[in-house]
C-alpha positions in Angstrom: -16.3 -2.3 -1.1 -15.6 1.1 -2.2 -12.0 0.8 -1.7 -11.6 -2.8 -3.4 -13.3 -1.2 -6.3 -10.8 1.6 -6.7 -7.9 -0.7 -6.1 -9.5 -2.6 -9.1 -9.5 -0.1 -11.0 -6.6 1.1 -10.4 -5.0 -2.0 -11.5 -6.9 -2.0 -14.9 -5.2 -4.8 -16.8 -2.3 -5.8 -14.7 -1.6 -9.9 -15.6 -1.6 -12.2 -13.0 0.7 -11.7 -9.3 2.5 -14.0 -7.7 2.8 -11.4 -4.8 0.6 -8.9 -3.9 0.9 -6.2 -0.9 -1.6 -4.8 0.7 -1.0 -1.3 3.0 -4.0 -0.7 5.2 -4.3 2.2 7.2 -4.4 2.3 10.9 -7.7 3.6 10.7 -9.1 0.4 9.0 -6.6 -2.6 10.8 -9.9 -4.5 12.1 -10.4 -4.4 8.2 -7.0 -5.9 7.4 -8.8 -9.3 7.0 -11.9 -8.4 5.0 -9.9 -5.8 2.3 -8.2 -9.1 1.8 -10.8 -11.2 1.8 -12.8 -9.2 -0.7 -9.3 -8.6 -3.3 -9.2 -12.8 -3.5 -13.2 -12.7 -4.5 -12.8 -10.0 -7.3 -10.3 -11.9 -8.8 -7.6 -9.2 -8.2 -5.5 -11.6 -5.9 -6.9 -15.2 -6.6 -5.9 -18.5 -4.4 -2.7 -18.7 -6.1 -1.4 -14.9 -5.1 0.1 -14.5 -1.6 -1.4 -11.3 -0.3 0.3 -9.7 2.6 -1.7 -6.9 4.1 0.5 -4.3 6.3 -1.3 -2.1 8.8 0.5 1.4 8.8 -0.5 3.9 11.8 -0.2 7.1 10.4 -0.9 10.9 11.5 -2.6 11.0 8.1 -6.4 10.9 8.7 -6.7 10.4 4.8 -4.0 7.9 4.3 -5.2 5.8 1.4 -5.2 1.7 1.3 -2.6 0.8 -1.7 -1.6 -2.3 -3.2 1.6 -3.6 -4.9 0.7 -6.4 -7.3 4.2 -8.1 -8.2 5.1 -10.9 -11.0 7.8 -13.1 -12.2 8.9 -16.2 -10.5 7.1 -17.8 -7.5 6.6 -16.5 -4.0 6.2 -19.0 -0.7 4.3 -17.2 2.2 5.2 -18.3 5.7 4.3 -17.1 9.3 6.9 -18.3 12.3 5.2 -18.0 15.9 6.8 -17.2 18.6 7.5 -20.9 19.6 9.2 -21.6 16.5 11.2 -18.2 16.8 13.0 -19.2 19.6 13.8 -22.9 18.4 15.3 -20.9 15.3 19.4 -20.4 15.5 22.6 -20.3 13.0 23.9 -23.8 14.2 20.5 -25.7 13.4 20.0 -24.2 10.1 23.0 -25.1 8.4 21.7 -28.8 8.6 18.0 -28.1 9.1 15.2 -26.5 7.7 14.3 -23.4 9.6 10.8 -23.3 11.9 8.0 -22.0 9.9 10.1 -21.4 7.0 9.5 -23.6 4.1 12.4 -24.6 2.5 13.6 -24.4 -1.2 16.5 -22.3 -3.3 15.1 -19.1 -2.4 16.9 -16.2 -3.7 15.6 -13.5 -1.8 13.3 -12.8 1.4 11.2 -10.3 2.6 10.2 -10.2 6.4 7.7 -8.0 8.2 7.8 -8.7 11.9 5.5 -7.8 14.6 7.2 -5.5 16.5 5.4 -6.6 19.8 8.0 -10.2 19.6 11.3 -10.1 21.6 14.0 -8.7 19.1 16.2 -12.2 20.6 13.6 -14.0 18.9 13.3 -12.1 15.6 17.1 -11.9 15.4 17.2 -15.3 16.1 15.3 -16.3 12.5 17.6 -13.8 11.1 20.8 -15.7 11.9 19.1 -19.1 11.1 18.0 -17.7 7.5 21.6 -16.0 6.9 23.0 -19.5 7.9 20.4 -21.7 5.7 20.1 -19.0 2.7 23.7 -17.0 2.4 23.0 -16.3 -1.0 19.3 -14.7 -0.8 18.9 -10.9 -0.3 16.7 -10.2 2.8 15.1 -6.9 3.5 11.7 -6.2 5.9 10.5 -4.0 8.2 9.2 -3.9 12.1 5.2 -3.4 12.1 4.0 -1.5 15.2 0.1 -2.6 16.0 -1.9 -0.4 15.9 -3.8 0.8 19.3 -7.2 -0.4 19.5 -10.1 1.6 20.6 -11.3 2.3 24.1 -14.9 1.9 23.6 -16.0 -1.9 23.9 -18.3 -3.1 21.5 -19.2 -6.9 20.5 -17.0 -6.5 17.8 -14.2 -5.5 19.4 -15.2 -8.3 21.9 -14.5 -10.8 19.1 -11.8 -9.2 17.9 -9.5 -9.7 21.2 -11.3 -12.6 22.7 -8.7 -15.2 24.3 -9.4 -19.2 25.6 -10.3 -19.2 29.0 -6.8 -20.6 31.0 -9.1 -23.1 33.0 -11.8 -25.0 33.1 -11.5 -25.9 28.8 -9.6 -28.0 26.9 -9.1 -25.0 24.3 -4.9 -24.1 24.2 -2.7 -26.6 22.7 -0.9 -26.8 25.9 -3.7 -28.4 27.5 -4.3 -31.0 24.7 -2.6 -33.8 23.7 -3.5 -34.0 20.0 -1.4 -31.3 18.8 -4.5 -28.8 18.5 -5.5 -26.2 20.0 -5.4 -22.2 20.2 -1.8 -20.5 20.2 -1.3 -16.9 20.8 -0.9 -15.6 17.3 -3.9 -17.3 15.8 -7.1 -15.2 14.5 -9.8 -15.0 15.8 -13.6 -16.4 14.2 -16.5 -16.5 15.2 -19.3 -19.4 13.3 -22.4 -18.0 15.9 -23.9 -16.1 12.9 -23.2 -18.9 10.2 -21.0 -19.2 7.5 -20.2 -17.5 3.7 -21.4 -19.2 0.8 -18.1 -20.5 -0.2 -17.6 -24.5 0.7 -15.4 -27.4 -0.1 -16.8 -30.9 0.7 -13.8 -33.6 0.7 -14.6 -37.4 1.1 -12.2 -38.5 4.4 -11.4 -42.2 3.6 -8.3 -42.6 6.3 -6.6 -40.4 9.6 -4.5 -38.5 9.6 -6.4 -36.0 7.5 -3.6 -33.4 6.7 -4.3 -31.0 8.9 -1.5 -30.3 11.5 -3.6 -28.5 13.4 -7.3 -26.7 14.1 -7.9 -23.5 16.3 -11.3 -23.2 18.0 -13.0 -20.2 17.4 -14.9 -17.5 19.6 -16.3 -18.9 23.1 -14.8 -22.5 21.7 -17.4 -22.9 19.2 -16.2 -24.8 15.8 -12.6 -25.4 14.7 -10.5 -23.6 11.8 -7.9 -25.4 9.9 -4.6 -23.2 10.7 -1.9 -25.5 9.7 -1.9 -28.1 7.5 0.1 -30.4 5.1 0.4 -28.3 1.7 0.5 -30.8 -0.7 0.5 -34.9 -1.0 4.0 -36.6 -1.4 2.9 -39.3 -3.1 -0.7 -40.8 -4.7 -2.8 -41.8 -2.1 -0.7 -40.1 0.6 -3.3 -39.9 3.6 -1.6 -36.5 4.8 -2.6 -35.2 1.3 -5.8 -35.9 1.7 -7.1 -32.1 2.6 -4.9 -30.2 0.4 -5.6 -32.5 -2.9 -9.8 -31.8 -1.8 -9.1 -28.2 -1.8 -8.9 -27.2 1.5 -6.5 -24.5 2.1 -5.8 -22.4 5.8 -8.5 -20.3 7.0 -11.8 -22.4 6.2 -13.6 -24.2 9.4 -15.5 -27.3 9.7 -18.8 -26.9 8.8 -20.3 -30.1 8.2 -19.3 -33.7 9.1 -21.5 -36.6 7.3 -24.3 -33.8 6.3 -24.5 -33.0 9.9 -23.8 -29.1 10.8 -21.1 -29.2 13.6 -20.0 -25.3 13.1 -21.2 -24.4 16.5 -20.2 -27.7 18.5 -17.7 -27.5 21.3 -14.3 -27.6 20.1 -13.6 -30.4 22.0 -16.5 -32.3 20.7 -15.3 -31.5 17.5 -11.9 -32.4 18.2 -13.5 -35.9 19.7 -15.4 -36.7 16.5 -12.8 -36.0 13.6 -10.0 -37.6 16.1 -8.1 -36.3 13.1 -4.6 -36.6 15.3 -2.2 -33.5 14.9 0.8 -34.2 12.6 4.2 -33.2 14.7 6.7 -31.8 12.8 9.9 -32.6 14.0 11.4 -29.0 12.0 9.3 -26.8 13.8 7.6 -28.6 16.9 8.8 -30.2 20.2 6.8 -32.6 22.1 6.8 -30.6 25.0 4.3 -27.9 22.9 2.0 -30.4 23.4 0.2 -30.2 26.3 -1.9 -33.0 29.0 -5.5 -33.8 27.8 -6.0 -35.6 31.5 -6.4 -31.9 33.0 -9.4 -28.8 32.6 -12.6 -29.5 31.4 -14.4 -32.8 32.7 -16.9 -33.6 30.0 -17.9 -36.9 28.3 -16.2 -37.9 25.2 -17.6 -37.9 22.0 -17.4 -40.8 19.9 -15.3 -40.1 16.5 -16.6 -40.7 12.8 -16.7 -43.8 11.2 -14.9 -43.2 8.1 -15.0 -42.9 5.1 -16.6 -39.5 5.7 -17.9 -36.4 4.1 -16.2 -33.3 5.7 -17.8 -29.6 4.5 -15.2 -26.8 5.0 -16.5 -23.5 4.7 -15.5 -19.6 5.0 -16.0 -17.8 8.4 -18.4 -14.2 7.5 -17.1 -12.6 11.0 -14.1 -12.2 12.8 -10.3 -12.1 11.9 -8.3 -11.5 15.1 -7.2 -8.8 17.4 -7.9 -5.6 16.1 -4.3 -4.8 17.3 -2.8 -7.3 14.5 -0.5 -5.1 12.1 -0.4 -8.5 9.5 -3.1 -10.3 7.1 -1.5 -13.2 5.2 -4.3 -14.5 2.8 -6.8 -13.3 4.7 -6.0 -14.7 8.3 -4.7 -11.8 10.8 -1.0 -12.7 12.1 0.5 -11.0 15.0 3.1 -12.0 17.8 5.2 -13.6 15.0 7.6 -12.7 11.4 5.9 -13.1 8.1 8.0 -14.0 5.4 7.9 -14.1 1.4 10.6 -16.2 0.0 10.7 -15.8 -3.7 12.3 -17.8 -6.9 13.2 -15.1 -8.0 16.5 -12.5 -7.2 16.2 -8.9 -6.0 17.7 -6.5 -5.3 18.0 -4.4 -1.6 20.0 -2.0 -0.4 20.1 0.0 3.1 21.9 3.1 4.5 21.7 4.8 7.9 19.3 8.0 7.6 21.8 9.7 10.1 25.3 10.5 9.9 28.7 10.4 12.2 29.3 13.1 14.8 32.5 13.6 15.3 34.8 10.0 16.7 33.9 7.0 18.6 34.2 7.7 22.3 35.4 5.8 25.2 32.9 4.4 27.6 33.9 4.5 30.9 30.7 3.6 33.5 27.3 2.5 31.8 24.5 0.5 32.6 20.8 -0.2 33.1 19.1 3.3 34.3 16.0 2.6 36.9 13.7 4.5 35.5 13.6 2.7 32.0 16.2 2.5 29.2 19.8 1.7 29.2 22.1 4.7 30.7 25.6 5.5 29.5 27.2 8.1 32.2 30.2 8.5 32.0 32.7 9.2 28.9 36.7 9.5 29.1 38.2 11.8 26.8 41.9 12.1 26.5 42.3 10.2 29.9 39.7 12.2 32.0 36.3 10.8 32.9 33.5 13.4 32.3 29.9 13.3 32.3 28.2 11.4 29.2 25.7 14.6 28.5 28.7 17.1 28.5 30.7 15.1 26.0 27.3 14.9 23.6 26.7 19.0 24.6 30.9 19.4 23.0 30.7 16.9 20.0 27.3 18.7 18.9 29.3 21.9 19.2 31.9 20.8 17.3 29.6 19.6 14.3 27.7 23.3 14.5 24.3 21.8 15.8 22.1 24.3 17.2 19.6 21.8 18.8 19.9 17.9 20.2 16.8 17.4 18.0 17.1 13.9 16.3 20.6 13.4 17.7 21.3 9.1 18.6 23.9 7.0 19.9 25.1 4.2 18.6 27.5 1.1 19.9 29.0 -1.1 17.7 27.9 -4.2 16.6 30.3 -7.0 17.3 31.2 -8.3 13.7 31.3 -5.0 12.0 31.4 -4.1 8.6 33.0 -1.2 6.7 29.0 0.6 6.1 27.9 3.1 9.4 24.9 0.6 8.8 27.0 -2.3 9.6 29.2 -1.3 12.3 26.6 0.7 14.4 23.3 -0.3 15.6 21.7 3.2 16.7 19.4 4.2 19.0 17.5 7.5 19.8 18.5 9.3 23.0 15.9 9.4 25.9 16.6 12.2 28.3 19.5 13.4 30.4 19.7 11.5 33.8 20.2 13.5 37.2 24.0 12.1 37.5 24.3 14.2 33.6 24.4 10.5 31.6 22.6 10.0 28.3 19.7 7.7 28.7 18.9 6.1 25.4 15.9 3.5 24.3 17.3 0.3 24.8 17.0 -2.9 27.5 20.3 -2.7 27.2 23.5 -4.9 24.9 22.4 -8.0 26.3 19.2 -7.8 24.6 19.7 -6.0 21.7 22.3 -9.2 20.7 25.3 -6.7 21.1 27.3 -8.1 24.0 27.3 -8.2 27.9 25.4 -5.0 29.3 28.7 -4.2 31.6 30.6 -4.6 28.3 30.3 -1.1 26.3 33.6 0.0 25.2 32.8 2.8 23.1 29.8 5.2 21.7 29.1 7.1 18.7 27.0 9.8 18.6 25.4 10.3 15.4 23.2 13.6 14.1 20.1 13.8 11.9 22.3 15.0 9.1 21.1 15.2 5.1 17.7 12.8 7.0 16.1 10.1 5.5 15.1 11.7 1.9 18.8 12.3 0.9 19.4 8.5 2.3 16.4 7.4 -0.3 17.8 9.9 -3.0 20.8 8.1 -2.7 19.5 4.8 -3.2 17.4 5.6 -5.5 20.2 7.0 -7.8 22.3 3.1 -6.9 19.4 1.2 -8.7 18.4 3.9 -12.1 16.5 2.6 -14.7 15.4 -0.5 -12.1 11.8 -0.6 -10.6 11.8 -0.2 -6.8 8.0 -1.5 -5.6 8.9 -0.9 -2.2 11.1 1.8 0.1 11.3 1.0 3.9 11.9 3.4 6.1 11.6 4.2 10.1 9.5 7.8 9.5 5.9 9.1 7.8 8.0 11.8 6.7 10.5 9.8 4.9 8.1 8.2 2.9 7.5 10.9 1.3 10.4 11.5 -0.8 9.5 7.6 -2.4 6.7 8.6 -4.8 7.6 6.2 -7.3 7.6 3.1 -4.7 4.8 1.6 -2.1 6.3 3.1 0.9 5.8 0.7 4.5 6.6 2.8 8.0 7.9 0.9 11.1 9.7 1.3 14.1 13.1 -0.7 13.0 13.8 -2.2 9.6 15.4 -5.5 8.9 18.4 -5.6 6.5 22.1 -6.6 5.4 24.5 -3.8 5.3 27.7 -5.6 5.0 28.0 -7.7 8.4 24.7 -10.0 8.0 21.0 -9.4 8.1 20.4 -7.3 11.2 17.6 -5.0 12.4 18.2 -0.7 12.0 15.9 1.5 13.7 17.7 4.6 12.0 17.6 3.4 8.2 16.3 3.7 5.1 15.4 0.4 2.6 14.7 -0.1 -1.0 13.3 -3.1 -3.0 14.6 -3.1 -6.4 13.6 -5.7 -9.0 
């Protein structure tokens, strides 16, 4: 309460947002949900704001929670799941709306993925949003999650609770009505009630509108996660919960009068028999999964319609504590959340290292066995010589005393003129027994740089001027612009952005000149 109240303050008279951003401290990520909760019932970010809240782990015990109201044009929030990441891909989109992503002349895109998903999949909405929006800047960062605590309490119980695999027809694989719990839903709990807040909307046909429900902790009640956003036409039946008010995040609380918050899931399910819309953009059949198997139980019969259904606001829960993303209230994690605004801005991104020396010739790399990807030996002028003693000779050459902060980098296979578009960099590891350079990677092949037995060449690159000079530099590009947010890949980096909301993560996610592409050596600015 304390720290909405400051934030309130803070903000004094600021005019309606259309976006606001919310950094939480990693202190405070099981709070990600109720800071945000809280900011829509002030006022500060009403129903019509989209509020992203960004959990940052920092060495900064006293890190403060900030927020970064923005206005002007319209922004569309949107969450793509892992299934939907990997149906995502250049050739679709050019034809096709892209999974999770709702479609429209967007002009530019921010993206803050969980850095937990499979950089094939998160690359793969990349390409599909390059090939469906060519014209719209896109700029994000990587979100680490933020360890949770050792100690087991029942809140923590709540927070990381998961469907039994067996015996309960709770995961939408083991349904056949497209409903059910998917990995990177949040977590609720209805066992100590429900908030004040409630929307009652008269049901007069199926399908309701909502796409689909997520049972809450122990499979007690359903929460609407997905659902049709608006009606298409008057009278549309898939309208039917969006024109009544009913928006993501509420639960069933009453059908008819009756209380049903606490019910079974699947009785739940059973009465509404509210079928779950497919949607042939996002969703294959085969995500649905066989009702026949689990739990043997006797079925409920559904509602007679027309019907009363009470939606209310769950007081308790919000997801794994180890979520590093809040979108209006509801944690998000295992995904990419996206803003796509109406509006143009600007971004630009620059390595926060520089060159050492010339490409080098790879002449034996490969997977090393004790983790990371292993390049170990390097030709130079015709002779083949151990990987750590050409780094040991190029550092000599550029005059650096220590291998502190020194990475290697291999080129990216449609390269632009910028270091940031030819050269995806990575920070070395360790020296291997044979004297090759280990560096943190699974290697080409999953990093979407080519064939693992396929390196050709290197670049070392040193620390150099660092990431402040890289944000000085940026910072002098856009003058007399407002930059609201600077994106970089180290706590000490933000530092030199006093003017902007500065977000930390472990890779960022930008164009540089050869299409949007993740950095884990960069610096980012939003300018607008």
């Amino acid at each position: 309460d304390a720290a909405v109240g400051e934030l309130k303050s803070a903000a004094g008279a600021a005019g309606p947002a259309s976006v606001a951003i919310l950094s939480v401290p990693g202190r405070w990520a099981a709070e990600a949900a109720t800071l945000s909760t809280k900011l829509k019932e002030t006022g500060l970010c009403p129903d019509s704001t989209a509020l992203l809240a960004v959990v940052q782990e920092s060495q900064n015990a006293a890190a403060p929670v900030s927020l970064l109201l923005g206005t002007g044009g319209s922004a569309a929030p949107f969450f793509v799941n892992k299934e939907e990441l990997s149906q995502a891909g250049a050739g679709l989109a050019k034809e096709n709306p892209v999974p999770g992503v709702p479609d429209g002349p967007h002009a530019s895109i921010w993206l803050f993925a969980d850095s937990k998903v499979p950089g094939i999949l998160t690359r793969n909405l990349l390409e599909a949003l390059d090939a469906r929006y060519p014209r719209a800047s896109k700029v994000g960062v990587l979100v680490k999650p933020v360890a949770s605590a050792e100690a087991e309490d029942p809140a923590a119980s709540l927070q990381n609770w998961e469907p039994p695999r067996e015996g309960r027809q709770l995961r939408t694989r083991d349904r056949s009505d497209g409903h059910g719990w998917m990995k990177s839903d949040p977590i609720f709990s209805t066992l100590e009630g429900l908030g004040m807040e409630s929307t009652t909307v008269e049901f007069k046909k199926r399908p309701f509108g909502v796409k689909r429900y997520t049972p809450g902790y122990q499979g007690k009640g359903a929460m609407v996660i997905d659902m049709q956003e608006k009606g298409r036409y008057p009278g549309d039946a898939m309208g039917q919960a969006a024109v009544g008010g009913v928006r993501t995040g509420m639960v069933v609380k009453t059908v008819g009068g009756k209380d049903v918050s606490q019910w079974d899931f699947e009785d739940l399910m059973d009465l509404l028999n509210d079928q779950g819309i497919m949607d042939p953009d996002s969703k294959s059949a085969a995500s649905w999964g066989d009702a026949s198997k689990g739990q043997q139980r006797q079925p409920v019969e559904e509602v007679v319609l027309p019907v009363n259904i009470e939606f209310g606001v769950p007081t308790s829960g919000g997801g794994s504590s180890e979520a590093p993303l809040c979108l209006n209230s509801l944690p998000r994690q295992e995904g990419v959340v996206g803003l796509a605004f109406s509006e143009p801005l600007d971004a630009a991104l620059r390595l926060s290292v520089v060159k050492m020396g010339p490409s080098l010739e790879v002449a034996k790399s490969g997977p090393n066995p004790e983790g990371g990807f292993l390049v170990e030996l390097i030709r130079v002028q015709g002779k083949e010589m151990p990987a750590a003693s050409a780094l040991k000779g190029a550092a000599k050459a550029a005059g650096l005393g220590s291998m502190k902060g020194v990475c290697l980098g291999l080129r990216r296979p449609s390269s632009g003129a910028d270091d940031a578009a030819a050269w995806a960099v990575f920070p070395l590891a360790g020296v291997s027994k044979t004297g090759g350079i280990v560096f943190r990677s699974k290697g080409p092949t999953a990093e979407g740089l080519g064939a693992d037995d396929n390196i050709r060449e290197v670049q070392f690159f040193a620390p150099g001027p660092g990431a402040a000079a890289a944000l000085q530099d940026l910072t002098g590009k856009f003058a007399g612009k407002t930059l609201p947010l600077a994106l970089v890949t180290s706590e000490e980096a933000a530092m030199s952005a006093p003017q902007s909301m500065p977000l930390v993560g472990p890779a960022l996610i930008g164009d540089a000149g050869a299409g949007t592409t993740i950095h884990r050596q960069a610096v980012a600015v939003v300018a607008s």
